[in-house]
TORTIKE-635807 format. One record per atom (N, C-alpha, C): x, y, z. Coordinates in pm, whole numbers, plus 50000, padded with zeros to 5 digits. Layout:
! TORTIKE-635807
XYZ;...
! end
This chain:
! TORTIKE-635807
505734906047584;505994891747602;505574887747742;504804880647752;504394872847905;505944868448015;505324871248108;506544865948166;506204854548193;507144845248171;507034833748226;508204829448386;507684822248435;508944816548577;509034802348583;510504801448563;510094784448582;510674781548733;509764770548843;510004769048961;510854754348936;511794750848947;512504738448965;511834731949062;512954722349139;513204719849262;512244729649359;511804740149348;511174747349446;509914746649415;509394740049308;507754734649254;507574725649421;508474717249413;508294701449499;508614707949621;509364721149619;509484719849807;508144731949848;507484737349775;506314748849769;505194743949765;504794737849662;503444735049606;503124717049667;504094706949698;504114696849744;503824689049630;504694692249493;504174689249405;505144675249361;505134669049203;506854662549188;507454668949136;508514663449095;510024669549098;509974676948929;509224677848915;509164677248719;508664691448703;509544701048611;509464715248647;508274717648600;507484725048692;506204736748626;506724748848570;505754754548464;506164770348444;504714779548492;505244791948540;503954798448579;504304816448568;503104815948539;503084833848485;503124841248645;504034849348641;503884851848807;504024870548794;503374874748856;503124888548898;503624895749028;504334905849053;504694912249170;503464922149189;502954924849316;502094931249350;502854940649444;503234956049478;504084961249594;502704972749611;502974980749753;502784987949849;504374998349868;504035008349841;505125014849892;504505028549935;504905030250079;504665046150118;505775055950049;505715064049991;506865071649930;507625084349980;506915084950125;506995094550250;507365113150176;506025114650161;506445131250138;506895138749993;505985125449914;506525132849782;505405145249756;506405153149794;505845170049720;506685176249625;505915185949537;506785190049472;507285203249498;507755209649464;508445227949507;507705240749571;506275232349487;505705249249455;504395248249555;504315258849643;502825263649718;501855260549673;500965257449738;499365252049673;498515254449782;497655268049760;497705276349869;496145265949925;495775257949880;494355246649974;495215236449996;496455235150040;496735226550088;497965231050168;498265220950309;499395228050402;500705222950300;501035225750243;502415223550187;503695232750200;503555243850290;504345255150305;505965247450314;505955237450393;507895231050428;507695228750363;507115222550245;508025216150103;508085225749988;508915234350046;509545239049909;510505247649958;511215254049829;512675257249888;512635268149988;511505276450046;511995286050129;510905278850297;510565265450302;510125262250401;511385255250444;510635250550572;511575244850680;512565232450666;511915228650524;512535212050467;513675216850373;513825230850369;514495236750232;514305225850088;513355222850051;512615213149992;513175218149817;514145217949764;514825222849626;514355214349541;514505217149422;514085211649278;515375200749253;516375203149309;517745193949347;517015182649403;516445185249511;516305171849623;514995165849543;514135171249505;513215166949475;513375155849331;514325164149259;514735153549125;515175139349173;516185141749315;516595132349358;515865122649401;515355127849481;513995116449579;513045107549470;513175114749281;512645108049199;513435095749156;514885100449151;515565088149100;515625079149197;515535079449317;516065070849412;514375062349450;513305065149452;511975059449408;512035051549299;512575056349205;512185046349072;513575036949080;514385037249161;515195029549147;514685015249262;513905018849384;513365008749459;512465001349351;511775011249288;510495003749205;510864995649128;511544995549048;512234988748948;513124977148967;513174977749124;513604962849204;513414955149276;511964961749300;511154952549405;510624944649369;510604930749448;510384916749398;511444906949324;512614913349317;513584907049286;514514901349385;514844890449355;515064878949202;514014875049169;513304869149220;512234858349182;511724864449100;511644869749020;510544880948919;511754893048867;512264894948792;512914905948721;512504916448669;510974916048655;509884922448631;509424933948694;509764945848752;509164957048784;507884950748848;507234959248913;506184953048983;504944960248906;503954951548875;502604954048788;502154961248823;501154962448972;500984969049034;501724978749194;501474990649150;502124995449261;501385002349347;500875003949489;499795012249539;500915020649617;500675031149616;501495041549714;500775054249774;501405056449865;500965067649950;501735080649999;501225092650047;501905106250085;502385107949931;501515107949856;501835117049694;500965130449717;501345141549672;500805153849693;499815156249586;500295153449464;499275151149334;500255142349239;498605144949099;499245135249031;500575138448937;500775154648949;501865159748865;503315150648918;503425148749076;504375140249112;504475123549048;503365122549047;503655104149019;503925107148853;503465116248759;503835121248616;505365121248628;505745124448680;507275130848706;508015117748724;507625109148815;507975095048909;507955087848758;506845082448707;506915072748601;508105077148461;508005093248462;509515093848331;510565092048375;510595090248478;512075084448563;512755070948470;513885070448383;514875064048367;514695050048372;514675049048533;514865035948544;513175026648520;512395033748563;510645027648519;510085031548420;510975039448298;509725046948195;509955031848098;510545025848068;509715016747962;508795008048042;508505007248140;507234998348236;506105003348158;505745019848148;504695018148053;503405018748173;504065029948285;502825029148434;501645040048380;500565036148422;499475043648451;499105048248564;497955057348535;498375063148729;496925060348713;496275057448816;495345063948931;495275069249011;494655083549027;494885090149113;493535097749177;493405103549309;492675112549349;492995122749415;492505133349424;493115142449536;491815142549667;492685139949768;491915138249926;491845146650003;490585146250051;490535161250206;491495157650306;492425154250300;493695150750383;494015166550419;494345170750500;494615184750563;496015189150516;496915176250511;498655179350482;498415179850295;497585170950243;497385176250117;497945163150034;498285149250146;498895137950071;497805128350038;497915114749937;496815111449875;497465100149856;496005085749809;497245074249770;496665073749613;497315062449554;497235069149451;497645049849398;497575046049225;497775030449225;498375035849051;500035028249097;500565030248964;500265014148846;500605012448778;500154996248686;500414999448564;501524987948522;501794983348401;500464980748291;500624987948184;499394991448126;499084976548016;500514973048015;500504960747900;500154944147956;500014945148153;499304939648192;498124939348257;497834950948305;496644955248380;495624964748327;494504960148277;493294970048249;492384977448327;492314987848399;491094991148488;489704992848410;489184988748470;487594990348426;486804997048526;487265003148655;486235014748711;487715015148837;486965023548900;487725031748985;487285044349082;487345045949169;486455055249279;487325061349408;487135069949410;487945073449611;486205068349682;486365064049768;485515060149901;486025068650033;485405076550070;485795089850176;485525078350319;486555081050406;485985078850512;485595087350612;483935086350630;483655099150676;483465093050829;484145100950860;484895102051087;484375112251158;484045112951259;483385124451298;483905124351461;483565134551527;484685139551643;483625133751774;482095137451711;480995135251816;479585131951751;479045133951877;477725126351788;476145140751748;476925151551754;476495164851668;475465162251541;476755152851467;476495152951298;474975143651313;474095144151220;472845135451210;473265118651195;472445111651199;473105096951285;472925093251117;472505103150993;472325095750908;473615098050791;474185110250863;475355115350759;476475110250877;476645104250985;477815103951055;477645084551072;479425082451033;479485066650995;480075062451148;480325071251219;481385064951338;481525081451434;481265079051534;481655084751650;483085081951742;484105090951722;484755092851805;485765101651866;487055098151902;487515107552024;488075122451879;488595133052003;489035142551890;490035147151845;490035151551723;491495153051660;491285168151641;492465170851544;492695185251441;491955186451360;490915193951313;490375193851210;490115206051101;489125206151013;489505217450938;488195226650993;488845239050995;487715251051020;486405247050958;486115248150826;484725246650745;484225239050833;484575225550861;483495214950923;484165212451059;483025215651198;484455212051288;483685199351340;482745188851275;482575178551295;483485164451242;483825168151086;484375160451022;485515159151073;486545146051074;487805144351094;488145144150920;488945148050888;489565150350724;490575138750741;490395128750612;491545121750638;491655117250437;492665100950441;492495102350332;491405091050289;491035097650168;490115082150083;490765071950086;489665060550077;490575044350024;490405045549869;491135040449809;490595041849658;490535030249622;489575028349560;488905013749505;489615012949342;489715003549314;490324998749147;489784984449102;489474982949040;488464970448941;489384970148812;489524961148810;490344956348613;490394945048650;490824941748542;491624929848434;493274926748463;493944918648548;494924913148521;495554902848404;496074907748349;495664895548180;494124895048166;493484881948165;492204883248170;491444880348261;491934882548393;491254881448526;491004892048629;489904893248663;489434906348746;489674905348839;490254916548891;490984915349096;490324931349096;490064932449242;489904945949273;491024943849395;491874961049368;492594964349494;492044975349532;491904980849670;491964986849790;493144997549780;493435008749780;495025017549823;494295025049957;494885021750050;494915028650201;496615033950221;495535049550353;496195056050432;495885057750584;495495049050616;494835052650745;495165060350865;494165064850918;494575077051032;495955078551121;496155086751116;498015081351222;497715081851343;498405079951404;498905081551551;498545092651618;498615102951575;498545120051603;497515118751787;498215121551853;497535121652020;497785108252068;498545100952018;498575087552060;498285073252011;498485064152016;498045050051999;496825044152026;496655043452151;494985044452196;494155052652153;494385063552210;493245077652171;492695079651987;494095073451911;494015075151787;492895062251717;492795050051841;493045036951748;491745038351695;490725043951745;488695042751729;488905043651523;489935056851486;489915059251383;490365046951253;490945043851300;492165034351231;491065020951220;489955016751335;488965008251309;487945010851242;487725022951263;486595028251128;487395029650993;488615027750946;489395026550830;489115008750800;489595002650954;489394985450902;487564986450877;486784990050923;485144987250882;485064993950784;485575001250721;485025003850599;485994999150466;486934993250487;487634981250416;486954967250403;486184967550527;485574955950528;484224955250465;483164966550451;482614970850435;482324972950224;483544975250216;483624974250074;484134961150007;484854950850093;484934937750065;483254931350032;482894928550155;481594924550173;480364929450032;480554942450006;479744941549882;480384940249737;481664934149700;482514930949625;482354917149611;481864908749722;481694898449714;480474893149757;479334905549755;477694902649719;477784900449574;478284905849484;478374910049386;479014890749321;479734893449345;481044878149309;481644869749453;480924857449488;481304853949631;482744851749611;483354849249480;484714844249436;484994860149426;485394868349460;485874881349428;487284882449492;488134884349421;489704888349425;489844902149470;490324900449605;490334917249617;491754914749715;493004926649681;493924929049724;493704942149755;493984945149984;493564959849992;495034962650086;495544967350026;497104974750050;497154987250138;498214991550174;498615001350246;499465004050328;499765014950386;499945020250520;499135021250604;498915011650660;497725014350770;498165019850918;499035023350946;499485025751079;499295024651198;498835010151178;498684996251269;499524986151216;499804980551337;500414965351256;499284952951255;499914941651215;498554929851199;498004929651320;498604933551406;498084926951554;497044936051640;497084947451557;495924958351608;495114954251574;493474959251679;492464958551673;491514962351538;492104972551387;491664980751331;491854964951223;493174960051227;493244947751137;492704937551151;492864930451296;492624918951363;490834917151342;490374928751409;488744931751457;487994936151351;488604944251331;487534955751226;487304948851114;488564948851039;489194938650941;488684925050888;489214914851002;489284903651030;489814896650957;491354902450931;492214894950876;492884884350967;493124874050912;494074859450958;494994856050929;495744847950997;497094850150999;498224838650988;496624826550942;497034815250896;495754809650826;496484800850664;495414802150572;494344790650610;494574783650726;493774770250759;492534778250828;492784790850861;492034798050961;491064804650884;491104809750757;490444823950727;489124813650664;487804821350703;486604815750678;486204820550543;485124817150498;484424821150332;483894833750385;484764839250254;484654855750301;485244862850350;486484856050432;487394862650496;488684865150456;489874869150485;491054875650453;491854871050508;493274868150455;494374865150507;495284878550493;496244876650628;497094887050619;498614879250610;499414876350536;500644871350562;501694879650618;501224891250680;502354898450711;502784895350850;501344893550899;501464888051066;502334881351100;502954872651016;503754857251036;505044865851077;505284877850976;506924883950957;506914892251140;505524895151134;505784905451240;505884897351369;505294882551401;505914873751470;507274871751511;507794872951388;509174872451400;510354884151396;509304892051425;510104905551472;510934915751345;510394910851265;510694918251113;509724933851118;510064943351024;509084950951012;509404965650887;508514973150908;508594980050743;509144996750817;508874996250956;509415011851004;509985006651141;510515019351209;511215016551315;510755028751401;510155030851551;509995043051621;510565035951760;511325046951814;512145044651907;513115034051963;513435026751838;514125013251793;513355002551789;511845004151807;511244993251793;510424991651674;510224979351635;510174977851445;508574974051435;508054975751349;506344976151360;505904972151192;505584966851194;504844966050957;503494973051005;503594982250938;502284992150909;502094990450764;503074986950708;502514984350554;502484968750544;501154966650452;500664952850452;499424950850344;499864943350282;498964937950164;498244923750179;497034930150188;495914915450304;494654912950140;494594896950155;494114888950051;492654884450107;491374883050009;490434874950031;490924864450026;489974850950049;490354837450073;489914830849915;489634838849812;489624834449704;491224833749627;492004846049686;493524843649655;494654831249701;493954824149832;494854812849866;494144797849875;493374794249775;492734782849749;493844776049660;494014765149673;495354756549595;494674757649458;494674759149376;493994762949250;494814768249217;496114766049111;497074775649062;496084780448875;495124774548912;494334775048765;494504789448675;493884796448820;493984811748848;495164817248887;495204834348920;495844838848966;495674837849154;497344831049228;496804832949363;497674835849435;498014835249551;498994840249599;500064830649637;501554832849590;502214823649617;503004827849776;503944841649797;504244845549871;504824860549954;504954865950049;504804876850055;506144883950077;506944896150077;508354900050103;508424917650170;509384917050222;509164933550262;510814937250146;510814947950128;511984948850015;512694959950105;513964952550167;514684962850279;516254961750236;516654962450103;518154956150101;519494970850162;520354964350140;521414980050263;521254987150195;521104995350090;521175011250017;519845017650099;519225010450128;517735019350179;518075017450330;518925009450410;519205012050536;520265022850612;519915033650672;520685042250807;522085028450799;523065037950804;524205032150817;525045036650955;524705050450981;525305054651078;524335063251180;525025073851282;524425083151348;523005073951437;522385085451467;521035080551577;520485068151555;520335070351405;518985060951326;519865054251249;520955048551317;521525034151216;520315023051236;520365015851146;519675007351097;517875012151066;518025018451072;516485024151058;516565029450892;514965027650824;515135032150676;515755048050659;516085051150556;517025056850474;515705072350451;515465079550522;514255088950520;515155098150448;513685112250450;514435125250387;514905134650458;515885135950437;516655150650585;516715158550512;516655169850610;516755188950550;518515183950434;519075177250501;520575178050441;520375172350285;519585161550276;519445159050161;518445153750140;517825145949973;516665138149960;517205118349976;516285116250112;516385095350078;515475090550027;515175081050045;514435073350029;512775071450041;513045070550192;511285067450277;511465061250386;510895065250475;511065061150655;510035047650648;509925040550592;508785026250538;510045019450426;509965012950448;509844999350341;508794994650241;509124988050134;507824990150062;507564974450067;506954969049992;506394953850076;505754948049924;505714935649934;505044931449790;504584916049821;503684912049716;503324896249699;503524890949545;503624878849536;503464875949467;502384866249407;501814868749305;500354863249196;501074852049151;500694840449122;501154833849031;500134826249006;500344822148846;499324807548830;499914798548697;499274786348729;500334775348634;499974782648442;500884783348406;501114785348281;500974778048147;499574777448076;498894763948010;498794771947877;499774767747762;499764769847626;498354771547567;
! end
């Protein structure tokens, strides 16, 4: 059955519309990092040694069941009220494989959603991957790809196999040019009967610093941008939602520059992207917390074909971070900080997961 929403009174104070109710088919779109879902067992090409029960995380088939119910219980409520609906699409990140998100979708509280997975496995060194869950009875994929971002330490590699030169990290023995990180994964379908492509990002962390790290994190925004740009050679009207953890906030150079996301919709040019998260992080809101200070690294950024007043289509009405008290530190060091996983037991996720909402007017 379609969902339908009817906007009252909030048609006329939103849309600047009259007072006379609209109905509109409306969609939750979320981002959630799921911080560290591994499962028990060794996987000797990948570093996974702490997650399992005789590493350092004492990582049990206990905690791990747990960390499933307590995932599908965020999922299954994000975007609510306004939408009662599970969220259509879900992009997430730090999944180890796809046997975990298998495990995640028979979960209780999301198995009649009816999720599909997309998945890849990435030269990520820790062995985590992102991955795009979706309601199958609304969303069709019609192609799908990992896009590698290939990083390099120096300028060694031939200028024709190396996309970006810069500073140096950890890398893997085999190649000691390559920086290993994860793919973006590209997705193309059908929303009902409208084509959106999303984006699932992980972009480079922090690892040596903020600065020293950031060169990477901009070769993540250029090649986001990079795959926009021929998405919309293709279709200048092209719907593309590119999600993530980027581990920058809006206001970094990797978003701002590389990117060139905006941060108000009067601003963003043909062709360009809005980020609505910027507005929250203005106001001092955010999706993690390091050393008590609060930052949105997760953020779901729109072409300018999603915020044209045209409810004809699917577009964007508005954006939310989903932080209610069960997922907040109540006590000790990290009161108020998200609800992570300790050796003592399995939480949540040191992130918040974040969502938008699609909507468009609803015509018999």
């Amino acid at each position: 059955m379609r969902l339908i929403f009817s906007f009252y009174l909030l048609v006329f104070c939103v849309f600047n519309s009259n007072a006379q109710s609209k109905k509109y088919v409306v969609h939750t779109v979320a981002f959630y990092n799921f911080e560290n879902l591994f499962d028990i067992y060794d996987d000797a090409s990948k570093n996974d040694d702490e997650w399992t029960p005789s590493g350092t995380q004492r990582w049990t088939k206990e905690k791990f069941e747990q960390k499933l119910k307590n995932l599908s219980r965020v999922i299954s409520e994000i975007g609510t009220p306004e939408n009662s609906n599970a969220p259509t699409l879900i992009g997430c990140s730090e999944v180890e494989n796809r046997g975990v998100l298998e495990d995640l979708i028979k979960q209780e509280k999301i198995a009649g959603y009816d999720y599909g997975i997309i998945h890849f496995d990435s030269p990520d060194q820790r062995g985590i991957d992102v991955a795009l869950l979706y309601q199958k009875k609304y969303f069709r994929p019609t192609s799908y790809s990992n896009i590698p971002l290939l990083i390099y330490k120096n300028k060694t590699v031939p200028e024709e196999n190396r996309n970006e030169d810069l500073g140096d990290v950890e890398i893997k023995a085999e190649n000691k040019n390559r920086v290993f990180t994860r793919d973006q994964l590209l997705v193309t379908g059908f929303l009902e009967n409208e084509e959106i492509h999303i984006i699932v990002n992980h972009w480079p962390s922090r690892s040596g610093g903020e600065k020293a790290s950031s060169p990477f994190r901009e070769a993540a925004g250029r090649l986001n941008r990079k795959i926009i740009d021929s998405l919309q050679q293709i279709n200048p009207q092209a719907k593309v939602l590119t999600m993530g953890d980027l581990n920058d906030g809006p206001f970094n150079k990797s978003v701002k520059t590389a990117l060139g996301a905006k941060s108000k919709k009067t601003e963003v040019p043909d062709f360009g992207v809005y980020n609505p998260f910027e507005e929250m992080a203005q106001k001092g809101l955010g999706t993690l917390a390091f050393r008590d200070s609060w930052d949105i690294f997760d953020q779901i950024i729109m072409t300018k074909s999603f915020i044209d007043p045209d409810f004809s289509s699917f577009k964007f009405w508005k954006a939310g971070i989903f932080n209610p008290p069960y997922l907040i530190q109540t006590s000790g060091r990290y009161k108020g900080y998200p609800l992570r996983n300790t050796i003592a037991e399995a939480g949540f996720s040191d992130h918040f997961a974040v969502y938008v909402y699609l909507i468009k007017e609803f015509s018999r």
